[in-house]
C-alpha positions as CSV (number, residue, x, y, z in Angstrom):
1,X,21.7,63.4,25.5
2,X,20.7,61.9,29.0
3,X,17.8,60.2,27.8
4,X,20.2,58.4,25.5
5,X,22.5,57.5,28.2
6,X,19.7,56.2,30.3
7,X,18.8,54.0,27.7
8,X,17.9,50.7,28.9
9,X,18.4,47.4,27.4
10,X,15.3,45.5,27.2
11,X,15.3,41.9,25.1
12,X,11.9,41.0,26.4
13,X,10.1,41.7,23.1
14,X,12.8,40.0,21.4
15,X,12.3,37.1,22.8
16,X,8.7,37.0,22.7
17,X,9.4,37.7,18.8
18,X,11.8,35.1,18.8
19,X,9.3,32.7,16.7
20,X,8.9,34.5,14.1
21,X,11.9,36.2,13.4
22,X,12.8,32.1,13.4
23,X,10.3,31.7,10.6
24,X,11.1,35.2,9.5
25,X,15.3,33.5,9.0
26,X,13.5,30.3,6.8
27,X,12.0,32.8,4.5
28,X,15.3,34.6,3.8
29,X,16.4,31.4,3.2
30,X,13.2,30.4,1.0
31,X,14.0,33.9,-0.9
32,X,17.8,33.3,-2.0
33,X,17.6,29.1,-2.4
34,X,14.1,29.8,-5.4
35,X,15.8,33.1,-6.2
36,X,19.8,31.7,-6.9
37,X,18.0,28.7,-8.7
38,X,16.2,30.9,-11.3
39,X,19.8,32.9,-11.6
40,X,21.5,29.9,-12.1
41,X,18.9,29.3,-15.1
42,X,19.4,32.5,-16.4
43,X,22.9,32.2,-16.2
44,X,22.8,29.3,-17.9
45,X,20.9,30.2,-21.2
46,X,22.3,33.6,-21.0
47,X,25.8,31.9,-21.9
48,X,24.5,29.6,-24.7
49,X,22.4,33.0,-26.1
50,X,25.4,35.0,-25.3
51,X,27.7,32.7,-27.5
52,X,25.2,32.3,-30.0
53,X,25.8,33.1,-33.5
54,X,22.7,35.5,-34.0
55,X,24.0,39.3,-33.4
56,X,20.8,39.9,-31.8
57,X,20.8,37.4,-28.6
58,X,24.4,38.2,-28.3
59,X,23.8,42.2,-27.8
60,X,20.5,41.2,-25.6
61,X,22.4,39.2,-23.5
62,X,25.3,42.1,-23.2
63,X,22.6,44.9,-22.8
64,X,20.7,42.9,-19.7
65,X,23.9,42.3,-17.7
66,X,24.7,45.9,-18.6
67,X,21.5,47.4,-17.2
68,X,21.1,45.0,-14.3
69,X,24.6,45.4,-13.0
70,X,24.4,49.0,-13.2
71,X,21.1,49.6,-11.7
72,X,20.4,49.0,-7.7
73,X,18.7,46.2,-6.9
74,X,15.8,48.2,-4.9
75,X,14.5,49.7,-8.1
76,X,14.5,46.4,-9.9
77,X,12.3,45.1,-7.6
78,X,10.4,48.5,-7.3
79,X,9.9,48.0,-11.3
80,X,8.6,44.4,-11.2
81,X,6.5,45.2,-8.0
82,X,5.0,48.7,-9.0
83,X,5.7,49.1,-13.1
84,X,4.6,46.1,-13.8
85,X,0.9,46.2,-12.9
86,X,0.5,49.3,-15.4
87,X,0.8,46.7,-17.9
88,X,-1.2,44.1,-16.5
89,X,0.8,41.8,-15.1
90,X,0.5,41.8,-11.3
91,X,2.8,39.2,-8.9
92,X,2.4,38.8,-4.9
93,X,5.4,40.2,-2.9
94,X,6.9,36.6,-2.6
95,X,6.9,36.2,-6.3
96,X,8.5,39.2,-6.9
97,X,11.0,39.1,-4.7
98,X,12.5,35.6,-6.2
99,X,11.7,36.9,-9.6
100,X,14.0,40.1,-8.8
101,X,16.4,38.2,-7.1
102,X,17.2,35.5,-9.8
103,X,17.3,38.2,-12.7
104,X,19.8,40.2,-10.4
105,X,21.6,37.1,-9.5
106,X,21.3,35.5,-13.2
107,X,23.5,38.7,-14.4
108,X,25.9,38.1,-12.3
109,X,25.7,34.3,-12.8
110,X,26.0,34.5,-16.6
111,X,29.5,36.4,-16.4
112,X,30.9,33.4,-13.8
113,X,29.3,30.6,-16.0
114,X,31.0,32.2,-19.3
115,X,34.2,32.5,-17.7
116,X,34.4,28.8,-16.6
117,X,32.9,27.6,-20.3
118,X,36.2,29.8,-21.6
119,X,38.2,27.9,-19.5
120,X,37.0,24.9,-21.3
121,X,39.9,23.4,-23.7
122,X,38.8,23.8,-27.1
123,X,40.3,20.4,-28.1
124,X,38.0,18.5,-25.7
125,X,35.0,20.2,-27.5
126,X,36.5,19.1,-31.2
127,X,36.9,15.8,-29.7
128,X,33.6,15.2,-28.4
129,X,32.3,16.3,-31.6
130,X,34.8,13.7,-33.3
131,X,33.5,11.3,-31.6
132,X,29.8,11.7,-33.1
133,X,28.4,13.4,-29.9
134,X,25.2,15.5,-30.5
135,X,26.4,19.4,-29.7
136,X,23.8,19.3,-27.5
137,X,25.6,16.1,-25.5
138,X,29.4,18.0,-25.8
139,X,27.7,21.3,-24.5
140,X,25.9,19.2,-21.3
141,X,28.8,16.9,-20.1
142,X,32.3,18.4,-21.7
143,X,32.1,22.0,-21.5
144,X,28.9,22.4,-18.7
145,X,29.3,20.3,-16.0
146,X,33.2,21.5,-16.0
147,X,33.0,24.8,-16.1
148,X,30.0,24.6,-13.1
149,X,32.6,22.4,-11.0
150,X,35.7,25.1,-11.8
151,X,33.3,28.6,-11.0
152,X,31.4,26.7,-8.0
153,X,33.3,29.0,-5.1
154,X,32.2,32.3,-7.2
155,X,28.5,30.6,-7.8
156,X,28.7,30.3,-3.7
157,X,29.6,33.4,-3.3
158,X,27.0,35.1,-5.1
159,X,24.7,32.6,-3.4
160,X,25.7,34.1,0.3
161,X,25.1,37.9,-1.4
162,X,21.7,36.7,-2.5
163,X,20.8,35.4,0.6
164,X,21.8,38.8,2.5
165,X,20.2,41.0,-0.4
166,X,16.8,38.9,0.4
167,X,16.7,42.4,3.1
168,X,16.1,44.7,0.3
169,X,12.3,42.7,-0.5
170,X,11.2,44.1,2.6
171,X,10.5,46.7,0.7
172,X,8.1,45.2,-1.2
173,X,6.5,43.5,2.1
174,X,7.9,40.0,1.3
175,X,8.2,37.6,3.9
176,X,11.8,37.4,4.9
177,X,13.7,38.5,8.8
178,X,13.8,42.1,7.7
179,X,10.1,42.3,7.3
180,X,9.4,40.6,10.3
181,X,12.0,42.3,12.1
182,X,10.6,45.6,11.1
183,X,6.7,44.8,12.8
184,X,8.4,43.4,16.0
185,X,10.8,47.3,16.1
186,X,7.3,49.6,15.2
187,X,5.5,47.0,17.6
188,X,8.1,47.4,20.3
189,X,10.3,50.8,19.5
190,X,13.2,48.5,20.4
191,X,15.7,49.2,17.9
192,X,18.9,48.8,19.1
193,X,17.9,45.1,20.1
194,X,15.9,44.0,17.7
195,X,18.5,45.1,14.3
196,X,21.3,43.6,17.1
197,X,19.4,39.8,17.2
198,X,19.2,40.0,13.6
199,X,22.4,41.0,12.8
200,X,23.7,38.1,14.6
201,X,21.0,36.4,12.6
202,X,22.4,37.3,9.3
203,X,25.4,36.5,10.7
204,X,24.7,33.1,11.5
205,X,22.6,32.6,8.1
206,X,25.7,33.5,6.0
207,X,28.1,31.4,8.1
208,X,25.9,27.9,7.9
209,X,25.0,28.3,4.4
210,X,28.8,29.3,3.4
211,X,29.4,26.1,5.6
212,X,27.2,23.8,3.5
213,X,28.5,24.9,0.6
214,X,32.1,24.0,1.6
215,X,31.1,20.9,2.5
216,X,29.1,20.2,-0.8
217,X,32.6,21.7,-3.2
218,X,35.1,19.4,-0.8
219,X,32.5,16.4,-0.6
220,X,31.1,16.7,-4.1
221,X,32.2,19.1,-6.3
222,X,35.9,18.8,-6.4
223,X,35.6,14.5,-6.2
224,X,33.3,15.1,-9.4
């Protein structure tokens, strides 16, 4: 007990860490921006698969959101990372990391993207169509681009989560602040300082990037 009230703050290593856990912020960053960007893919397809008319895609599609939104995220990336190589296929930390991330991310994204392709009026559809459109053409520019613009502040959202669950790839050794931030704590057993810097750090991360995307829905997205 005295020894922990003795404790003295010392942000020295921090500092001197500083640098890296910089560089250590622009890989979270790298991790989330390549990993939402596959999830947006996947959320994409999921929802033209998920409306097909083949029974098959359509119970695919249900059983992958099923299993990733009821599974942790640290044993998805476990899986890819570890499971994987047993049947050959092997992937750098990195790789996995955005790979686990956009699959997690694309589960969620294919449940926002269907609900703002539902919201689309099925008259403007029929009219498109009408109007001798290919329904590739009515899928891209009447029901797409719309129901983007109208689920945007949920597709933010999950971007913000993505960017904080970027922590769990430490597991896996990728190169994000957690990583880093673990090597400067077992370098320099300061704890309490170094998880305090990059909680601020996160803190900071989540605030710019929901900041930018703000700007981009009032500037952009809601003009559109």
């Amino acid at each position: 007990m005295g020894a922990t009230l003795n404790y003295k703050l010392d942000f020295a290593p921090v500092i001197d860490a500083l640098p890296a856990l910089l560089l250590g912020c622009l890989g979270t960053l790298w991790l989330a921006l390549a990993g939402m960007a596959l999830a947006i893919v996947i959320g994409i397809g999921g929802v033209v698969l998920r409306d097909s008319r083949i029974k098959l895609f359509r119970w695919l599609v249900i059983g992958f959101v099923e299993l990733i939104r009821n599974t942790p995220f640290l044993v998805q990336i476990y899986f890819i990372f570890f499971a994987l190589p047993l049947a050959g296929v092997r992937l750098d930390p990195t790789p996995t990391a955005i790979i686990a991330l956009g699959v997690n991310g694309g589960a969620y994204a294919i449940e926002i993207i269907r609900g703002g392709v539902q919201s689309i009026n099925k008259g403007q559809v029929e009219a498109g169509l009408a109007l001798g459109l290919h329904k590739l053409s009515v899928f891209r520019f009447i029901v797409l681009k719309p129901a983007l613009r109208a689920v945007f502040p949920s597709l933010a959202s999950q971007f913000v989560l993505l960017t904080l669950t970027t922590s769990i790839a430490s597991a896996v050794s990728a190169y994000e602040l957690t990583s880093v931030a673990k090597r400067v704590e077992s370098d320099s057993f300061r704890s309490f300082e170094v998880y305090g810097v990059v909680t601020l750090m996160y803190l900071v991360m989540s605030w710019i990037v929901m900041n930018i995307l703000n700007f981009i829905s009032s500037r952009y997205i809601s003009t559109y």
